[in-house]
GUVO-158208 format. One record per residue (C-alpha): x, y, z. Coordinates in steps of 0.02 Angstrom, whole numbers, plus 50000, padded with zeros to 5 digits. Layout:
BEGIN
R   east  north     up
R      X      Y      Z
...
//
This chain:
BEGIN
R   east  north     up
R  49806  52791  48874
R  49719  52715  49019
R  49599  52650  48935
R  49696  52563  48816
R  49774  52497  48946
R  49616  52422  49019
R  49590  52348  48868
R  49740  52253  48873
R  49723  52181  49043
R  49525  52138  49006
R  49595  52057  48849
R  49732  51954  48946
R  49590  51913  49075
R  49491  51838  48930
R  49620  51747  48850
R  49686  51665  49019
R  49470  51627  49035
R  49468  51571  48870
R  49619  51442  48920
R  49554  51386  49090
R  49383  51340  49036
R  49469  51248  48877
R  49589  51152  48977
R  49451  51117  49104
R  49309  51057  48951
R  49458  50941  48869
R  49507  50864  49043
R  49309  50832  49099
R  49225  50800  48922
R  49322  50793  48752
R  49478  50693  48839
R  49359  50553  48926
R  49247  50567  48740
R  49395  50520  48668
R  49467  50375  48758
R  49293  50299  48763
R  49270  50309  48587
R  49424  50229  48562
R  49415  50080  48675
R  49252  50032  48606
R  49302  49999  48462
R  49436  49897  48512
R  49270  49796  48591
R  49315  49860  48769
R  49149  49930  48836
R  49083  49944  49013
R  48922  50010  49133
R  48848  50181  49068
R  48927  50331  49146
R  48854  50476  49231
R  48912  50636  49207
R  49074  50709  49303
R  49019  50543  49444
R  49038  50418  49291
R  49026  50259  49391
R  49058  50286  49575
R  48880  50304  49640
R  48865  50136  49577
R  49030  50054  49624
R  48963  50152  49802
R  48801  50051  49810
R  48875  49891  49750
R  49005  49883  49910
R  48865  49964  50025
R  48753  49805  49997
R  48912  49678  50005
R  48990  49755  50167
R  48844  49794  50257
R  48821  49621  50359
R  48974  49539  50438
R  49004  49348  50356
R  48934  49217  50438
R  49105  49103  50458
R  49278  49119  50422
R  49265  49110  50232
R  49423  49156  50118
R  49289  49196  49956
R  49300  49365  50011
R  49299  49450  49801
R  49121  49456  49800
R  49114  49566  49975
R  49269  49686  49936
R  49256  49705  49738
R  49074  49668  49696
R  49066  49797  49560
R  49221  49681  49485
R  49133  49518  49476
R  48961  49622  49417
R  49047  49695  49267
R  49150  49560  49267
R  49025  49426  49213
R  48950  49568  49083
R  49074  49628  48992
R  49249  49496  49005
R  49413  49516  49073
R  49444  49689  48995
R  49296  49837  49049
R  49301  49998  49035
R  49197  50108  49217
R  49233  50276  49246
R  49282  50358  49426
R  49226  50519  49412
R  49313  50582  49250
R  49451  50470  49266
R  49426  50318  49126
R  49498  50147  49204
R  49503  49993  49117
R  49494  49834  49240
R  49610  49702  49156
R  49618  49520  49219
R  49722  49450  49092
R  49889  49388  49175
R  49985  49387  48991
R  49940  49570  48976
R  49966  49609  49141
R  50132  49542  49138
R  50190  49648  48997
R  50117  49805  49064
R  50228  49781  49214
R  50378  49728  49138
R  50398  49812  48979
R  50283  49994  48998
R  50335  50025  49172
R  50426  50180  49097
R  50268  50274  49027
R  50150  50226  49141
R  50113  50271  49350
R  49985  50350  49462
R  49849  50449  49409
R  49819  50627  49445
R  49658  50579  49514
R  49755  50438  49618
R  49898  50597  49684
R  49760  50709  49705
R  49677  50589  49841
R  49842  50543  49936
R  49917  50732  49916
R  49891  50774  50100
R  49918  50584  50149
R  50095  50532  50082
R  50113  50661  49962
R  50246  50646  49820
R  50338  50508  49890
R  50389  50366  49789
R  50223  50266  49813
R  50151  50436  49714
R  50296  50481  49608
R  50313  50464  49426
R  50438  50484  49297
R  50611  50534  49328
R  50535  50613  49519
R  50511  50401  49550
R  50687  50335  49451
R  50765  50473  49564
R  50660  50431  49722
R  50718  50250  49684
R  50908  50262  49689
R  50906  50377  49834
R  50799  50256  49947
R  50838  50071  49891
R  51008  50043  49977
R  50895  50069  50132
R  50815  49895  50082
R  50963  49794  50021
R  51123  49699  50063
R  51213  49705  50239
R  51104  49849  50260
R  50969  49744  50264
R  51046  49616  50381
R  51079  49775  50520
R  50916  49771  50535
R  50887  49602  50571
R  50951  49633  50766
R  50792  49798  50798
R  50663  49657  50739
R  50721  49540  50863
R  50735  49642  51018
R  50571  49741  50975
R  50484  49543  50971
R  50557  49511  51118
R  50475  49646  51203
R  50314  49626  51120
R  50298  49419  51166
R  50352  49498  51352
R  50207  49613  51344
R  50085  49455  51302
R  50165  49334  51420
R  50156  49465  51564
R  49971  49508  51526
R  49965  49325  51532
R  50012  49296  51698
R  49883  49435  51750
R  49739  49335  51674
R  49712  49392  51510
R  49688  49229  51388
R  49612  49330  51236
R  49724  49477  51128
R  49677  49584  50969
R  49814  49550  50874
R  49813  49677  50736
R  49845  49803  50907
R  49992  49712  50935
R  50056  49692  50757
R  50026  49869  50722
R  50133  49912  50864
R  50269  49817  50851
R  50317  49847  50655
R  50278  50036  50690
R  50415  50014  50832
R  50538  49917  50721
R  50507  50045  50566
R  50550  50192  50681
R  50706  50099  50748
R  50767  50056  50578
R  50729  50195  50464
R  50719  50342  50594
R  50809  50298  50739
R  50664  50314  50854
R  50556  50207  50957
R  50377  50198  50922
R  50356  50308  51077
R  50417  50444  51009
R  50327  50424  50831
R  50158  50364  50901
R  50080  50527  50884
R  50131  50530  50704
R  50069  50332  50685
R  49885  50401  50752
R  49895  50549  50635
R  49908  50459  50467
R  49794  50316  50528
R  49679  50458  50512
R  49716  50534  50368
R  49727  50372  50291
R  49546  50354  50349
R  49488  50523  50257
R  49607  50493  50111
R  49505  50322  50079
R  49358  50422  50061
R  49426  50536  49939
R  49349  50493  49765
R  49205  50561  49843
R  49269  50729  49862
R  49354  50745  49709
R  49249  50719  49566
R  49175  50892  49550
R  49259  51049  49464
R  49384  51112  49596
R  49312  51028  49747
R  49464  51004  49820
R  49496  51197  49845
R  49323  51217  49936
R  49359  51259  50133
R  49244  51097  50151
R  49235  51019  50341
R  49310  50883  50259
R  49459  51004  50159
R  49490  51085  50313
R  49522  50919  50430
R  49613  50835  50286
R  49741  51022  50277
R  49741  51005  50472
R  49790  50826  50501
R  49923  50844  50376
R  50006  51030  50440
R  50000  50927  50612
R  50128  50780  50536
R  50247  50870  50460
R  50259  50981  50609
R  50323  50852  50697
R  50428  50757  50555
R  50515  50941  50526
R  50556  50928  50734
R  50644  50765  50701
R  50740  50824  50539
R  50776  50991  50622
R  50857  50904  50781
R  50947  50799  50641
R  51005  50952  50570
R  51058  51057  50724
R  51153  50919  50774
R  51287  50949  50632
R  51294  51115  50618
R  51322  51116  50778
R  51478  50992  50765
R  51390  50871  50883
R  51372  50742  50737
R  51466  50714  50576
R  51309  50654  50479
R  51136  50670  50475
R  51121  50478  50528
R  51130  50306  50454
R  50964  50282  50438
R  50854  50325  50288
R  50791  50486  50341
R  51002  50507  50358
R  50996  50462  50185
R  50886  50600  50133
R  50936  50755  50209
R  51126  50697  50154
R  51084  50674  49966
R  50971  50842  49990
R  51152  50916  50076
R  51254  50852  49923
R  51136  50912  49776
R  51126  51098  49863
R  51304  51087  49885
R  51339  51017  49669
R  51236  51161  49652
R  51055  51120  49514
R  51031  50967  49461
R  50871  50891  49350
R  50789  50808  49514
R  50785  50924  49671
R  50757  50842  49867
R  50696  50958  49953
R  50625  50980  50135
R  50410  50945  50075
R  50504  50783  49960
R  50602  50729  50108
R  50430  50747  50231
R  50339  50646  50097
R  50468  50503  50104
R  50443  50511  50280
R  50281  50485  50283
R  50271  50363  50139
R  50383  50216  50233
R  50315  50280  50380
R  50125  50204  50313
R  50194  50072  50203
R  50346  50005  50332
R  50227  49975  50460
R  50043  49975  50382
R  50048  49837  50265
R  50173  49702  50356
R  50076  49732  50510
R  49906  49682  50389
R  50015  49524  50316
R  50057  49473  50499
R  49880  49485  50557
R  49803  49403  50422
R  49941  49253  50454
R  49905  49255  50643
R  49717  49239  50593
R  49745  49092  50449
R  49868  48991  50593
R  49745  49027  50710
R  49603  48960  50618
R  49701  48801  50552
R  49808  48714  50698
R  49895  48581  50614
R  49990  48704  50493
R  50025  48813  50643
R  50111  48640  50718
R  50203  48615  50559
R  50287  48779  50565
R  50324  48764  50742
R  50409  48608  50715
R  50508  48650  50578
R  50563  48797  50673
R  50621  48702  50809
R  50730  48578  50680
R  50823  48723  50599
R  50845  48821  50753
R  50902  48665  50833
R  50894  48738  51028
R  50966  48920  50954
R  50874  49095  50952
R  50790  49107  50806
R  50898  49215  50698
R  50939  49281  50512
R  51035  49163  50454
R  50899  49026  50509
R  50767  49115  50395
R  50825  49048  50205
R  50795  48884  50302
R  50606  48906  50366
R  50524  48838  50194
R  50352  48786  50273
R  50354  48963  50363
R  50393  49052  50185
R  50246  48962  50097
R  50113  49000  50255
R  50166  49182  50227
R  50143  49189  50035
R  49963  49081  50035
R  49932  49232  50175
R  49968  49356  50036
R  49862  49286  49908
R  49715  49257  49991
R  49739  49440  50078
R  49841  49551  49993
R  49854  49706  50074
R  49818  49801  49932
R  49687  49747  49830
R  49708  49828  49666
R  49852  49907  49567
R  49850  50037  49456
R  49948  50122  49305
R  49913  50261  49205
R  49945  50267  49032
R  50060  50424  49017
R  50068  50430  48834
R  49998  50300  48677
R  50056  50127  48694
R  50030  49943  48634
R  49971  49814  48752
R  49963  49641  48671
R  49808  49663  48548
R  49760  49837  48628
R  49802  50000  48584
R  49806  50108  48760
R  49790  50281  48726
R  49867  50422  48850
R  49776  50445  48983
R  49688  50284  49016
R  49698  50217  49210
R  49725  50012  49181
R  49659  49947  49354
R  49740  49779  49393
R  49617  49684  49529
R  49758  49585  49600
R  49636  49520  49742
R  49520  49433  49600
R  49663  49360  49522
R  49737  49287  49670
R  49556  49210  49702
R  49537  49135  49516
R  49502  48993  49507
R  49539  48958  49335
R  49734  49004  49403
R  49730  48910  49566
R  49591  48778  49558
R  49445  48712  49638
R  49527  48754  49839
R  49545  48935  49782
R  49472  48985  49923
R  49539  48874  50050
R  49710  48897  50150
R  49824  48768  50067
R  50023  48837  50080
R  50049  48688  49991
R  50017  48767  49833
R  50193  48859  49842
R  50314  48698  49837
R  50258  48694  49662
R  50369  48813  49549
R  50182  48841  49432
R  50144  48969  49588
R  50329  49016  49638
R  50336  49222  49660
R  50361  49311  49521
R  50228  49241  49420
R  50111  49359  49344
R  49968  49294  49430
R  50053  49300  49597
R  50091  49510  49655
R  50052  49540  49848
R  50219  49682  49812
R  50171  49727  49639
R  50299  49656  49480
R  50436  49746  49354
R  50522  49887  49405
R  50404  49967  49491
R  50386  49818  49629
R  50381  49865  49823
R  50570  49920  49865
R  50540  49872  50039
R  50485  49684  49987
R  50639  49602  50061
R  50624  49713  50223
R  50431  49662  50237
R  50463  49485  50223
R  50618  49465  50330
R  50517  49575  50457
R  50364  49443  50450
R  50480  49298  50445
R  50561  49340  50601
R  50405  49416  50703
R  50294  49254  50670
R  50455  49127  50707
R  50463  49204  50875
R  50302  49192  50897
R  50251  49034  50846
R  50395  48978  50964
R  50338  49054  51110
R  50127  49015  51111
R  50022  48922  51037
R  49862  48995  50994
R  49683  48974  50909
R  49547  49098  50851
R  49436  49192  50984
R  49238  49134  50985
R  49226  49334  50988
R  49334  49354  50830
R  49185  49421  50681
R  49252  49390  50511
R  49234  49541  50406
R  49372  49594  50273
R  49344  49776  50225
R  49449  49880  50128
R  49530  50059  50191
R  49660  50091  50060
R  49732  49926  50114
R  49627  49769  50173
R  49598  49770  50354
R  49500  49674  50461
R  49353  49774  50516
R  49330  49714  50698
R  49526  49645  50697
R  49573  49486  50746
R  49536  49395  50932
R  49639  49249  50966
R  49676  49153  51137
R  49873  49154  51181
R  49940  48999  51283
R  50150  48993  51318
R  50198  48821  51259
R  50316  48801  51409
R  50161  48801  51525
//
């Protein structure tokens, strides 16, 4: 009898063996076979792959020879530094190619008409990669920046009346106070002698401060330690395809595994302090509701499903730490990028910066700047969107084909990554013209380049776009009105020009400029 039973369990064994190294051959070999067989003969080819690397080595070497030496001036014809492997295979093989990171097959597509439909009409079937969840898991996790499916529509609903309507407005009154301090900060380092600021210090501050006001009810104070903690796993996370290409590399207790697990048990001890105050506060009868805010929002909807009892999409405490740390990164990360990069352009050309300031000063008319001045600020507006196409803050979307689709002329079969390279396209010249590369705002009083063009997506398109676009924008609007009103200011000698790319693109060295109040 007992041996039978051994039998049994050695034949389970071998069947669950048999399964594993199946599932693991199809997902590494006949899967990526498959998809590569199919898109050349559609005429979509690309650089030979290696095996289980495919392409990274190379797209590795490529940026290691671009990035390596600082640019000379400032020069906006920054594609060739950050996505040399793009124009390379670019010039080789058209606007469609086929390279492969690790197992993962992406095809870089450049044409706007596709691209337009992909967003618009597949937005349904298609999201982030494994690969791409894999790499962020210990970063943002599941959030909606990573979620697919139902998991994102839910996400969606639960979060977006964070971002819209008189909700919206509320938050209008934390931006300005939180400048104010800020532009206090400067003008009292000012009077102790300092003439020269990094900026991106500054920037990165104050939108941290305002996202913590506005969507936690915290001061930056209190969430600094958090803000230091993701800066570095978003640091390790950008290095990620290199840890992930191999057969469960990710479960190895690597240095690098182990820091990554570390960083990321450190965060959400701290977010799980903040929602457990949150949460002792009303059981406690202290407090009604878990808060106004978004993280409010959360742990309410989270009260209400538990309480409807199960429902398709569950919120749980990890979901609700992931959300955290999702608008944590992307509420303070990328508008304190598009204010830096403006600060550097306004810097750099004076006479727009005076436009701006005197425009400000006609529809302000001797008033604070305020919210209901913004709609107003036209010149501002178009400064800010020639800011986001020459330096998006992220420099490539992406969308996974989640099951067989058409795209224009293209079948895309399931599992194909379609790699947008929105930087490229918001340097083509074919699109912009002959100043491409040159800082001309005036581009956006023409309607051809209005937002919402296909060619034009600093927040993505369709409805998968940036839900925090309007927050982002009002944010930026408001931070660089008060500033321009209160200095004037022109790039640093010490200020090295050197775009680099860390998830989002950052300025390696950040940005030195020389403050001077205009009332002096």
């Amino acid at each position: 009898m007992s041996m039978l039973i051994l039998v049994a369990l050695l034949a389970v064994v071998l069947h669950l063996l048999v399964r594993i190294g199946y599932a693991s051959l199809s997902f590494y070999w006949l899967t990526p076979r498959r998809i590569k067989k199919m898109m050349e003969k559609q005429g979509v080819r690309g650089p030979k792959a290696r095996f289980l690397v495919g392409n990274i080595l190379d797209m590795a070497s490529f940026c290691s020879q671009s990035t390596s030496k600082d640019m000379d001036s400032i020069s906006h014809d920054i594609v060739g530094r950050l996505l040399p492997h793009f124009v390379a295979w670019s010039r080789l093989y058209g606007k469609r190619f086929i390279y492969w990171n690790g197992t993962e097959p992406r095809m870089c597509l450049s044409e706007t008409h596709l691209i337009k439909e992909l967003l618009l009409k597949h937005s349904s079937i298609s999201g982030k990669s494994w690969l791409q969840q894999q790499g962020t898991k210990h970063f943002i996790g599941r959030g909606l920046l990573m979620a697919n499916g139902n998991d994102w529509y839910h996400q969606r609903h639960i979060v977006a009346p964070a971002f819209m309507g008189d909700k919206l407005k509320s938050y209008a009154g934390y931006m300005v106070e939180s400048t104010k301090q800020m532009l206090q900060s400067l003008e009292n380092e000012i009077k102790l002698g300092q003439a020269e600021f990094e900026i991106g210090e500054y920037m990165t501050r104050l939108t941290a401060d305002i996202i913590s006001r506005t969507e936690f009810d915290s001061s930056y104070e209190k969430g600094k330690q958090i803000f230091h903690l993701l800066t570095v796993l978003q640091n390790l996370c950008a290095q990620a395809s290199r840890h992930l290409c191999f057969p469960g590399g990710r479960f190895l207790p690597s240095k690098y595994n182990r820091e990554i697990k570390s960083l990321k048990m450190e965060v959400e001890k701290l977010l799980m302090e903040i929602i457990q105050s949150r949460k002792d506060c009303v059981e406690v009868g202290r407090s009604s509701s878990y808060g106004n805010d978004l993280l409010g929002m959360l742990l309410d909807e989270m009260q209400n499903k538990t309480r409807g009892g199960t429902e398709e999409f569950s919120l749980n405490l990890q979901l609700i730490m992931d959300e955290c740390k999702t608008f944590f990164f992307a509420g303070h990360d990328t508008t304190a990028l598009l204010l830096t990069w403006t600060v550097m352009l306004l810097a750099s050309n004076p006479s727009w910066q005076d436009k701006v300031r005197a425009e400000i000063k006609e529809v302000c008319n001797g008033s604070s700047l305020s919210i209901e001045h913004l709609p107003k600020l036209t010149l501002l507006n178009m400064v800010i969107n020639e800011s986001l196409r020459l330096y998006p803050p992220a420099s490539v979307l992406p969308r996974m084909a989640f099951e067989d689709y058409k795209l224009g002329d293209l079948h895309i079969p399931k599992g194909l990554s379609i790699w947008i390279p929105v930087l490229a396209i918001h340097h083509s010249e074919e699109i912009w013209g002959k100043d491409v590369n040159e800082f001309n705002p005036e581009r956006f009083a023409s309607k051809t380049f209005a937002p919402g063009r296909q060619y034009f997506m600093p927040f993505a398109a369709g409805p998968r776009n940036c839900v925090g676009q309007s927050f982002a924008l009002m944010e930026a609007k408001i931070i660089l009105g008060m500033l321009i009103s209160k200095f004037s200011f022109n790039i640093s000698q010490n200020y090295r020009h050197a775009p680099v790319i860390v998830l989002t693109l950052k300025p390696k060295y950040g940005v030195q400029i020389c403050l001077k109040p205009l009332d002096s």
